[in-house]
N, CA and C atoms as a LAMMPS dump frame, in Angstrom:
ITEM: TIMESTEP
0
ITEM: NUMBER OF ATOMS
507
ITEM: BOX BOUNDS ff ff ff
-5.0000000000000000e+02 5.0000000000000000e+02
-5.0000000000000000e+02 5.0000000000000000e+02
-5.0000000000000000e+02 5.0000000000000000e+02
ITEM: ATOMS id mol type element x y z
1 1 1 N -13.074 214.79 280.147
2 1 2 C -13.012 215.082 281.546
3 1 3 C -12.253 214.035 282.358
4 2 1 N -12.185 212.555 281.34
5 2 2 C -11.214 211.983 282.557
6 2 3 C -10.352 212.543 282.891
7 3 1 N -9.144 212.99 282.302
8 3 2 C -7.697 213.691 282.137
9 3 3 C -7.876 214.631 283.392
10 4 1 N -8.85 215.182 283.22
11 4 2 C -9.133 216.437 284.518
12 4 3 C -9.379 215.902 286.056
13 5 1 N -10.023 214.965 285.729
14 5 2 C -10.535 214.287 287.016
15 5 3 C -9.013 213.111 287.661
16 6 1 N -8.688 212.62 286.448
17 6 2 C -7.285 212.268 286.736
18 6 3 C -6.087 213.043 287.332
19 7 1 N -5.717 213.949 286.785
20 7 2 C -4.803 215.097 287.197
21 7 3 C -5.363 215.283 288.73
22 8 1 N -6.499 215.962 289.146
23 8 2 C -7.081 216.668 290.228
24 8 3 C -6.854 215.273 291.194
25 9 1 N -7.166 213.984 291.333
26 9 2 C -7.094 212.732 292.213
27 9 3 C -5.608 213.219 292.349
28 10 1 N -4.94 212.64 291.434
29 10 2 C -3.618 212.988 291.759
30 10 3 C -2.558 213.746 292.956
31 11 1 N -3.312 215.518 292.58
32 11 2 C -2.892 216.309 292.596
33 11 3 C -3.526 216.644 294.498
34 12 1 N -4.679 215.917 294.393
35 12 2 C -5.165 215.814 295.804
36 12 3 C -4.377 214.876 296.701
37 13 1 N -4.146 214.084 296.323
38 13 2 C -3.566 212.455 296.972
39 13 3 C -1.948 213.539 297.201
40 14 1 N -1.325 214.291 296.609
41 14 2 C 0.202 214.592 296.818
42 14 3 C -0.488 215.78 297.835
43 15 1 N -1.973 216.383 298.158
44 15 2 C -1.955 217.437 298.767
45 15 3 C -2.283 217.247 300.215
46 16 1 N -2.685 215.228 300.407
47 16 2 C -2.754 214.607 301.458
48 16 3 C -4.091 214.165 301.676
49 17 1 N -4.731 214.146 300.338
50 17 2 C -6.422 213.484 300.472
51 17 3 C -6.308 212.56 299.565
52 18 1 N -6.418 211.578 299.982
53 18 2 C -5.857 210.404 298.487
54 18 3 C -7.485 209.833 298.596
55 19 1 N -8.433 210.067 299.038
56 19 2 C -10.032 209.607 299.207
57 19 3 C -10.542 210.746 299.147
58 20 1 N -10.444 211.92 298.571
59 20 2 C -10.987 213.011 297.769
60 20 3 C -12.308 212.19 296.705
61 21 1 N -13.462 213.252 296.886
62 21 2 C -15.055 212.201 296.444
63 21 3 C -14.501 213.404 294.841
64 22 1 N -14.152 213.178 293.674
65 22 2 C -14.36 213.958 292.324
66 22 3 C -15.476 212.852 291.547
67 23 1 N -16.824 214.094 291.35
68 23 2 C -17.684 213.65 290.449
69 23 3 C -18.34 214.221 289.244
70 24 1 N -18.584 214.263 288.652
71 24 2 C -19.293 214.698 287.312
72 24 3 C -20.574 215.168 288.083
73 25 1 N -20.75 216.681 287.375
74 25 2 C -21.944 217.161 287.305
75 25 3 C -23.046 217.55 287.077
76 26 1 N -24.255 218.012 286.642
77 26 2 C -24.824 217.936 286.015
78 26 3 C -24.59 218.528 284.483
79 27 1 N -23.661 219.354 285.268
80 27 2 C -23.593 220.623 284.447
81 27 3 C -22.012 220.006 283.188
82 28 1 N -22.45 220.526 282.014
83 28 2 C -21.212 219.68 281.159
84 28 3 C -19.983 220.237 281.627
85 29 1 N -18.578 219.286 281.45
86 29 2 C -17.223 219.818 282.015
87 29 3 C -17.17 220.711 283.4
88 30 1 N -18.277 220.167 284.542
89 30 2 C -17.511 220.353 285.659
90 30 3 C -17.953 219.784 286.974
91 31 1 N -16.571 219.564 287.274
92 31 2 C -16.309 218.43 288.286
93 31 3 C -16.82 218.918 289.846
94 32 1 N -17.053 218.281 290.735
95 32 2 C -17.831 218.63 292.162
96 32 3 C -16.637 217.579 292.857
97 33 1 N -16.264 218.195 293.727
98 33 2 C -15.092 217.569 294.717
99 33 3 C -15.283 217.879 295.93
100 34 1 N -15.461 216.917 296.265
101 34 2 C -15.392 217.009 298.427
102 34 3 C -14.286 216.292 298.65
103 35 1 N -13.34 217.441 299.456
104 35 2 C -12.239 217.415 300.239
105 35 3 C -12.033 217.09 301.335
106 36 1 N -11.378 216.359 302.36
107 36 2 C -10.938 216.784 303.376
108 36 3 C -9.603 218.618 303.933
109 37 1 N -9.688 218.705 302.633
110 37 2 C -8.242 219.645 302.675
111 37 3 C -9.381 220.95 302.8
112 38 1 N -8.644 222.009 303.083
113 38 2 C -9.165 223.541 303.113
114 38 3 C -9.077 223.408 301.493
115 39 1 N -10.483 223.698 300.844
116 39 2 C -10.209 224.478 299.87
117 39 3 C -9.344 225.185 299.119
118 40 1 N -9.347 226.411 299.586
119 40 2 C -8.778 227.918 299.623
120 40 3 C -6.924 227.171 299.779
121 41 1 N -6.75 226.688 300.604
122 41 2 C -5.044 225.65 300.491
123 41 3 C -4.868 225.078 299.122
124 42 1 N -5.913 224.414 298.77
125 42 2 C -5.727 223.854 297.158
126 42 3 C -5.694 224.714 296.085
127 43 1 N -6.238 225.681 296.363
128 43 2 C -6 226.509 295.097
129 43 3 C -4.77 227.247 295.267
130 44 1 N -4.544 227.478 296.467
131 44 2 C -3.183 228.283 296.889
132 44 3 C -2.059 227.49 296.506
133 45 1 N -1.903 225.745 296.551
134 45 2 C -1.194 225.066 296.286
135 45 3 C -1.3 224.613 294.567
136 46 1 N -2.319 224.847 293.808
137 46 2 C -2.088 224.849 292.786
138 46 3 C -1.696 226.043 291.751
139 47 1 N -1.784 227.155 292.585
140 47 2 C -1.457 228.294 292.18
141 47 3 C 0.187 228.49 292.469
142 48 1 N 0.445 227.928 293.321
143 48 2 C 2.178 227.853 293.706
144 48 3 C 2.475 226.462 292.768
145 49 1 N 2.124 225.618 292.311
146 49 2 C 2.581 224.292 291.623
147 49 3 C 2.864 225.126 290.395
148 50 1 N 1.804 225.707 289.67
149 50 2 C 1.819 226.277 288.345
150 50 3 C 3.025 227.132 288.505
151 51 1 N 3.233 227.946 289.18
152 51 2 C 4.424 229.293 289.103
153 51 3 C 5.578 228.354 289.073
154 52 1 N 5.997 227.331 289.847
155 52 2 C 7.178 226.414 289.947
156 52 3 C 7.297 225.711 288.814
157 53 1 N 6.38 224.548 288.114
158 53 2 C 6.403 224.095 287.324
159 53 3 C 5.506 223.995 286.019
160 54 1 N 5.198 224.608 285.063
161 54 2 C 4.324 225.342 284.604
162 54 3 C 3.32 224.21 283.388
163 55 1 N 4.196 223.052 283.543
164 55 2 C 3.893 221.749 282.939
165 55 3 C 2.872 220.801 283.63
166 56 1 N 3.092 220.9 285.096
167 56 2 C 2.179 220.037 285.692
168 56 3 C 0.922 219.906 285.789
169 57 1 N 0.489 220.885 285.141
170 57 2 C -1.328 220.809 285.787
171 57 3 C -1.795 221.825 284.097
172 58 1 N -2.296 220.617 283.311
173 58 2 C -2.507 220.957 281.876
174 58 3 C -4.197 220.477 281.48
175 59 1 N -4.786 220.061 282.475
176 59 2 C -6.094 219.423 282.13
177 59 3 C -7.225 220.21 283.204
178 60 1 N -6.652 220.254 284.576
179 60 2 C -7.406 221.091 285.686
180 60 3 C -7.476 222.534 285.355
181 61 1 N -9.108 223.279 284.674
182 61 2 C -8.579 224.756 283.822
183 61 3 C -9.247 225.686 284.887
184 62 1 N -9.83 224.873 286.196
185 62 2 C -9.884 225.983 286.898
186 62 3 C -11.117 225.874 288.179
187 63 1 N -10.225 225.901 289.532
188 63 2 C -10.867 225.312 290.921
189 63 3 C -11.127 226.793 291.349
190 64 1 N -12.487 226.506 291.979
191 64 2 C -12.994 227.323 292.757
192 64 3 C -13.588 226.649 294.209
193 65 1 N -13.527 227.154 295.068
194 65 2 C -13.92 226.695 296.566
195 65 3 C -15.271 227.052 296.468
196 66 1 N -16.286 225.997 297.424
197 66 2 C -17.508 226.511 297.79
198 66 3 C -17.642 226.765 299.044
199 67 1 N -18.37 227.093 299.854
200 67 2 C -18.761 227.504 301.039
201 67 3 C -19.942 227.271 301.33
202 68 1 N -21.141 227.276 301.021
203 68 2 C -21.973 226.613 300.932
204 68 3 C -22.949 225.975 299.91
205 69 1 N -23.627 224.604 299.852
206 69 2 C -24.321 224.131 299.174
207 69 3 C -25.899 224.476 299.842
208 70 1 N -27.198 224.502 298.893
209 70 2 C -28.333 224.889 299.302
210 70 3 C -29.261 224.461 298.067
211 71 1 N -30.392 224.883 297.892
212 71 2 C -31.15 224.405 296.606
213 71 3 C -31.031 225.789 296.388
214 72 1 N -31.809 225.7 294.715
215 72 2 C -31.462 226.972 293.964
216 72 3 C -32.833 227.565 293.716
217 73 1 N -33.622 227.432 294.974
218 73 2 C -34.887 228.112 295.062
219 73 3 C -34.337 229.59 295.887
220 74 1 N -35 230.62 295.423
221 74 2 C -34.773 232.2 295.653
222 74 3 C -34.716 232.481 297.23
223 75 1 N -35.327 231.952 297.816
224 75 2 C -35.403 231.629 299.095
225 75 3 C -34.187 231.084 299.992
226 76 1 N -34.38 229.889 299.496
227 76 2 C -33.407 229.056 300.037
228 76 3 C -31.773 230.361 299.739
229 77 1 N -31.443 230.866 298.56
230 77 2 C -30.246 231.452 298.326
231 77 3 C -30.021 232.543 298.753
232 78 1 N -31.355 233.314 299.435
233 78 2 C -31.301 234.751 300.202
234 78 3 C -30.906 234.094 301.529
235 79 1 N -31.459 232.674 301.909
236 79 2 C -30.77 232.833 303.585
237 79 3 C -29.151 232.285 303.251
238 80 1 N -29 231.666 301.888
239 80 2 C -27.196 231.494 302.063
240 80 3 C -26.384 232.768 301.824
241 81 1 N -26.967 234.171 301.089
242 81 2 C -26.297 235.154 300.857
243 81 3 C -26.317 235.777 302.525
244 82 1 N -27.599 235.651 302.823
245 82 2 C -27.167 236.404 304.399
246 82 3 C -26.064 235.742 304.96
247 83 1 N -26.144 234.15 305.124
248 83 2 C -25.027 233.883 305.755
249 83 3 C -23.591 234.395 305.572
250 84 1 N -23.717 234.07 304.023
251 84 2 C -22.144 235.019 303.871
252 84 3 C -21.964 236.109 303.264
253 85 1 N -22.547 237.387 303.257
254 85 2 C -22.358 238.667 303.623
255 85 3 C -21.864 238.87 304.786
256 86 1 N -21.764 238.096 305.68
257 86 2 C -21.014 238.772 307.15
258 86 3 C -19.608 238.343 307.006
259 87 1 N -19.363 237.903 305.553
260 87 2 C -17.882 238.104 305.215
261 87 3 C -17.047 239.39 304.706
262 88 1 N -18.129 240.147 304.343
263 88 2 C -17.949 241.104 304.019
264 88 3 C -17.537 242.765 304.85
265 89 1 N -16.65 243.162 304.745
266 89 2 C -16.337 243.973 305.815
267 89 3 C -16.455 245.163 305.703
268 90 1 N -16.744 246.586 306.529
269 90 2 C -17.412 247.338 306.293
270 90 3 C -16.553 248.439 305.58
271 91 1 N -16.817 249.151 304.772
272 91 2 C -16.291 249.345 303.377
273 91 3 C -15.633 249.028 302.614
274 92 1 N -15.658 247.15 302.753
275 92 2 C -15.002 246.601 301.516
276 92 3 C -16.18 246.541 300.464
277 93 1 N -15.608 247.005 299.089
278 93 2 C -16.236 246.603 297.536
279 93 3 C -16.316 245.156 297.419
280 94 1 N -17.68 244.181 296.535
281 94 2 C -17.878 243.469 296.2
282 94 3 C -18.693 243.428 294.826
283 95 1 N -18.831 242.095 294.414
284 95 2 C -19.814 241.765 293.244
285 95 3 C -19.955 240.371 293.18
286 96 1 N -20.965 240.39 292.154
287 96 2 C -21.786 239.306 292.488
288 96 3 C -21.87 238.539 290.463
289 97 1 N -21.541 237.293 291.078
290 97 2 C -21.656 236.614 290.032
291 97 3 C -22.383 235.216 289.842
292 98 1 N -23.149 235.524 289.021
293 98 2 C -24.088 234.08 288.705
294 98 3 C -24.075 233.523 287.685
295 99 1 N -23.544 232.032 287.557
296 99 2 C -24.169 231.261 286.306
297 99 3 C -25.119 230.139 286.365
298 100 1 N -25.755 230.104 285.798
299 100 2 C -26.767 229.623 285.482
300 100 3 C -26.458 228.171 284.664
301 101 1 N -26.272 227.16 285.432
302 101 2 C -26.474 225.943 284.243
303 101 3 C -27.308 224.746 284.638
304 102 1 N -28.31 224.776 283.538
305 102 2 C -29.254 223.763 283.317
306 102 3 C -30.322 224.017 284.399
307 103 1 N -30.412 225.184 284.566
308 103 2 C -31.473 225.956 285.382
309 103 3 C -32.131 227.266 284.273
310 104 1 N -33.683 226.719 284.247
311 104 2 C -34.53 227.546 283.622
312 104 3 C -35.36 228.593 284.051
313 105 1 N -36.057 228.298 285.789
314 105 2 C -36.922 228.94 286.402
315 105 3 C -36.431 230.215 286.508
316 106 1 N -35.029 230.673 286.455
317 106 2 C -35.383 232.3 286.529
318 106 3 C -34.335 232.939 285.72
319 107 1 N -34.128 233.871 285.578
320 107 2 C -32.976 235.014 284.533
321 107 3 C -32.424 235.297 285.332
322 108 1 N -31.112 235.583 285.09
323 108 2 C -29.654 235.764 286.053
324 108 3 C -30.214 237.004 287.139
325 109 1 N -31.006 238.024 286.229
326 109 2 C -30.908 239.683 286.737
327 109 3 C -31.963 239.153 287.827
328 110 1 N -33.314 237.995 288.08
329 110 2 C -34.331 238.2 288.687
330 110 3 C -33.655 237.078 289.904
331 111 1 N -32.489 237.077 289.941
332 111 2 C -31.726 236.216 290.808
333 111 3 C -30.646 237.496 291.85
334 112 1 N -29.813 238.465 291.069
335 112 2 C -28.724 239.005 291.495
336 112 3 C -29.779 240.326 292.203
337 113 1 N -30.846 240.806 291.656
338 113 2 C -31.155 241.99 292.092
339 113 3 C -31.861 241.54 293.319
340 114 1 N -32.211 240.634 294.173
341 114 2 C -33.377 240.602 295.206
342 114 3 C -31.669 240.194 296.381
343 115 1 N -31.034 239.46 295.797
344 115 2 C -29.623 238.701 296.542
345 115 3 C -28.611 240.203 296.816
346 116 1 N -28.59 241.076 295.731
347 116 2 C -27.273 242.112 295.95
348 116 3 C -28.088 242.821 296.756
349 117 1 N -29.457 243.169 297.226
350 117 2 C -29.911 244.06 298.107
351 117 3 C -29.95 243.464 299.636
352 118 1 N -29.431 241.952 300.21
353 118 2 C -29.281 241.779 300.911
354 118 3 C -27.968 242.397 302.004
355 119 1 N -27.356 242.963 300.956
356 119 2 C -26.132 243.336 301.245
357 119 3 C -25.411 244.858 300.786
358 120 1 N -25.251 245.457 302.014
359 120 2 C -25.258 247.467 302.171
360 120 3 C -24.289 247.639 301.493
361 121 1 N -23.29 247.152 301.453
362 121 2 C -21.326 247.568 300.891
363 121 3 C -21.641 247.955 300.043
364 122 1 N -20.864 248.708 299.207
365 122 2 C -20.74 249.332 298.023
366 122 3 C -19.669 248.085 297.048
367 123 1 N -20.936 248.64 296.083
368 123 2 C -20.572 247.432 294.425
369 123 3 C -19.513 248.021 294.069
370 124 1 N -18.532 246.861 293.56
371 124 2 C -17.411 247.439 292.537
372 124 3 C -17.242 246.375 291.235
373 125 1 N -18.395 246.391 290.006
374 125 2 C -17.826 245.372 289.441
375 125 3 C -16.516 245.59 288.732
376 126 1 N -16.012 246.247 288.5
377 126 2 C -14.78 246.46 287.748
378 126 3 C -13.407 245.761 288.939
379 127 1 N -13.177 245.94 290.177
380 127 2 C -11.815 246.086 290.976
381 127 3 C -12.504 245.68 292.231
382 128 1 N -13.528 244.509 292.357
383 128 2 C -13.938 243.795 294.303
384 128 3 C -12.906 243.549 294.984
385 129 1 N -13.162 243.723 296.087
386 129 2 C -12.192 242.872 297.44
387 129 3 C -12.769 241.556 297.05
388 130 1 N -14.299 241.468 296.803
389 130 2 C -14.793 240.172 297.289
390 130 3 C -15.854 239.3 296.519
391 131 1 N -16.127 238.508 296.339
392 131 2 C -16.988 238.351 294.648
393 131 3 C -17.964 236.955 295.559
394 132 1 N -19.071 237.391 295.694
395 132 2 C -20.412 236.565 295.77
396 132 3 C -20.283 235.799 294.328
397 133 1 N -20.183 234.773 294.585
398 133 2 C -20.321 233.798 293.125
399 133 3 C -21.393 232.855 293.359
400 134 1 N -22.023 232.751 292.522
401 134 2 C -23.372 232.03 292.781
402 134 3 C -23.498 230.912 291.305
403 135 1 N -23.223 229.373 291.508
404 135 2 C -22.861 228.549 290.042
405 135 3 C -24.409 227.622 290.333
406 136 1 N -25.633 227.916 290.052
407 136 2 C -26.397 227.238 290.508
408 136 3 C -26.206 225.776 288.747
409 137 1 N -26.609 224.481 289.743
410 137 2 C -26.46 223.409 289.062
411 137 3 C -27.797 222.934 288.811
412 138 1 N -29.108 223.076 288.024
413 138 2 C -30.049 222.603 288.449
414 138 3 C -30.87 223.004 289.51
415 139 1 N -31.34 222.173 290.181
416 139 2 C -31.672 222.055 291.284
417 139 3 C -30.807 222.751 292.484
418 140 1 N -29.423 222.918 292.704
419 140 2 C -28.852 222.924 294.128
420 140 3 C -27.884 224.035 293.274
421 141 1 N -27.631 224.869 294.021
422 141 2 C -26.787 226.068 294.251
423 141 3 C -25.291 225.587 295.083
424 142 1 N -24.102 226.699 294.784
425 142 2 C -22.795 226.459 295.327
426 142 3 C -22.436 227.385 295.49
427 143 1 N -22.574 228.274 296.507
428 143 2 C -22.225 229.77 297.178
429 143 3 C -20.892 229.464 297.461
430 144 1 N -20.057 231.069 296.965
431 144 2 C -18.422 230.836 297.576
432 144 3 C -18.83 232.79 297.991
433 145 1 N -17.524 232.677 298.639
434 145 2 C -17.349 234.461 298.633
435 145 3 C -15.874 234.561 298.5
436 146 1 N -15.284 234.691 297.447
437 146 2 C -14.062 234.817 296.971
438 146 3 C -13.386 236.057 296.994
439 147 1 N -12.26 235.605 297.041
440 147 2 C -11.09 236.945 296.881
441 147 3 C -10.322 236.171 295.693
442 148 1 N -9.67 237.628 295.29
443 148 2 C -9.101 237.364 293.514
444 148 3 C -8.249 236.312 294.048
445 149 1 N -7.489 235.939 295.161
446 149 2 C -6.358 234.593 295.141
447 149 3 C -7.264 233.027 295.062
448 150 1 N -8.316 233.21 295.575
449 150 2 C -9.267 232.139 295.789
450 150 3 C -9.635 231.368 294.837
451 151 1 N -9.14 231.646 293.467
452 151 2 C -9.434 230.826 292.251
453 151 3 C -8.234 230.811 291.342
454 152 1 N -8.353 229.014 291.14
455 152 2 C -6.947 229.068 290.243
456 152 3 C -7.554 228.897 288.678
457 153 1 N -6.753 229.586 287.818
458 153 2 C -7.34 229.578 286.795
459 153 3 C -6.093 229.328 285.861
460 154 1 N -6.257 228.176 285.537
461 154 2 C -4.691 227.341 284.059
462 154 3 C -4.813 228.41 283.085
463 155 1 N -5.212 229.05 282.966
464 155 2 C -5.224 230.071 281.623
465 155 3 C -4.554 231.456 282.242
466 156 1 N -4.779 231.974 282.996
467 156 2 C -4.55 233.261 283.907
468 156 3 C -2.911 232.609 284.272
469 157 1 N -2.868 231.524 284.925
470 157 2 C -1.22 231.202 285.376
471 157 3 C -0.65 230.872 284.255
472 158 1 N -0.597 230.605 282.919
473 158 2 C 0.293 230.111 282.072
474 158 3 C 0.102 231.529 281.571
475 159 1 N -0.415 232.339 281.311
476 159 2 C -0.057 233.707 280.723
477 159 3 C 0.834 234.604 281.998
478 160 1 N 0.721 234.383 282.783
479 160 2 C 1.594 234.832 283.966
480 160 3 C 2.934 234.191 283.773
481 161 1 N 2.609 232.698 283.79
482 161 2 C 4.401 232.585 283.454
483 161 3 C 5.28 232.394 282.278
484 162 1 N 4.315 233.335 280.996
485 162 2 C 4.72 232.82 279.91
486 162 3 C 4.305 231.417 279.053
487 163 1 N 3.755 231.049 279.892
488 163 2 C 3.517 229.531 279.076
489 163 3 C 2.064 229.399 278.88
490 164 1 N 1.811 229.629 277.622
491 164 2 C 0.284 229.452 277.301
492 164 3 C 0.264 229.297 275.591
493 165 1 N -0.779 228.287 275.369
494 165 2 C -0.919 227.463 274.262
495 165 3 C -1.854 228.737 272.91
496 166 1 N -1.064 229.228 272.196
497 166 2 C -2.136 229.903 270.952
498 166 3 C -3.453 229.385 270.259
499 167 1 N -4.157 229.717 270.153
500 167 2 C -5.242 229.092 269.561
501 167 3 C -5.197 229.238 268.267
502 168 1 N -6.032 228.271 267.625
503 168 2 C -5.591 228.334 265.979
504 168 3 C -6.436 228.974 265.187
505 169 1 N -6.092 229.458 264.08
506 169 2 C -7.151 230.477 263.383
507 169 3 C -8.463 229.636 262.596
């Protein structure tokens, strides 16, 4: 993870945050970063770095924005889904995604079914406008409400521009 955490300082400092906080999480291989920059700009700017130069960014495999932090008590995550369901617009499709790391107290389904009924829109998991992502760490939760541009993913852009590494048999 240095390499990753190296690259990303970097890659922040050229995006105009050279005091960007990157820390290790609880959770194995992934990093927690507080920005001064918009989010949603960094991934947009690493999503335009990759298409230009398809070499530069070989260790960072994939930023997602949060929107809010909260604890990962059931409670506490129904008043952050209310908050951002009013991102949601009226007959746009969404879905909802949860992972679970190094959190035992509940099963993904006794998490998504009490959270997706907070919210009327019609589900689309196959083709969302908008994706409730829910990465609880332990203890504390990291609510985003994403659109498919909102996440850069090194694997998704190097097969886009041709450049992606085979795996070995």
């Amino acid at each position: 993870m240095p390499k990753a955490k190296n690259e990303l300082r970097r890659q922040l400092t050229a995006l105009g945050d050279p005091s960007a906080v990157i820390d290790a999480t609880i959770a194995r291989g992934i990093l927690g970063v507080r920005t001064t920059l918009d989010p949603r700009r960094v991934v947009a700017k690493f999503n335009e770095l990759i298409s230009q130069s398809p070499n530069t960014i070989n260790h960072v495999l994939k930023l997602r924005p949060v929107d809010l932090w909260t604890s990962s008590n059931l409670e506490d995550l129904k008043v952050a889904v209310s908050r951002l369901k009013e991102q949601i617009r009226l007959g746009e499709r969404w879905s909802m995604e949860v992972e679970l790391r190094r959190f035992t107290a509940l099963h993904k389904m006794e998490i998504i079914e009490p959270l997706a009924e907070l919210i009327d829109e019609k589900v689309d998991l196959r083709n969302p406008e908008k994706t409730v992502r829910i990465e609880i760490l332990g203890n504390t939760a990291a609510l985003s409400m994403l659109k498919p541009a909102d996440v850069f993913s090194l694997h998704k852009a190097q097969s886009r521009t041709g450049q992606f590494e085979a795996s070995r048999p």
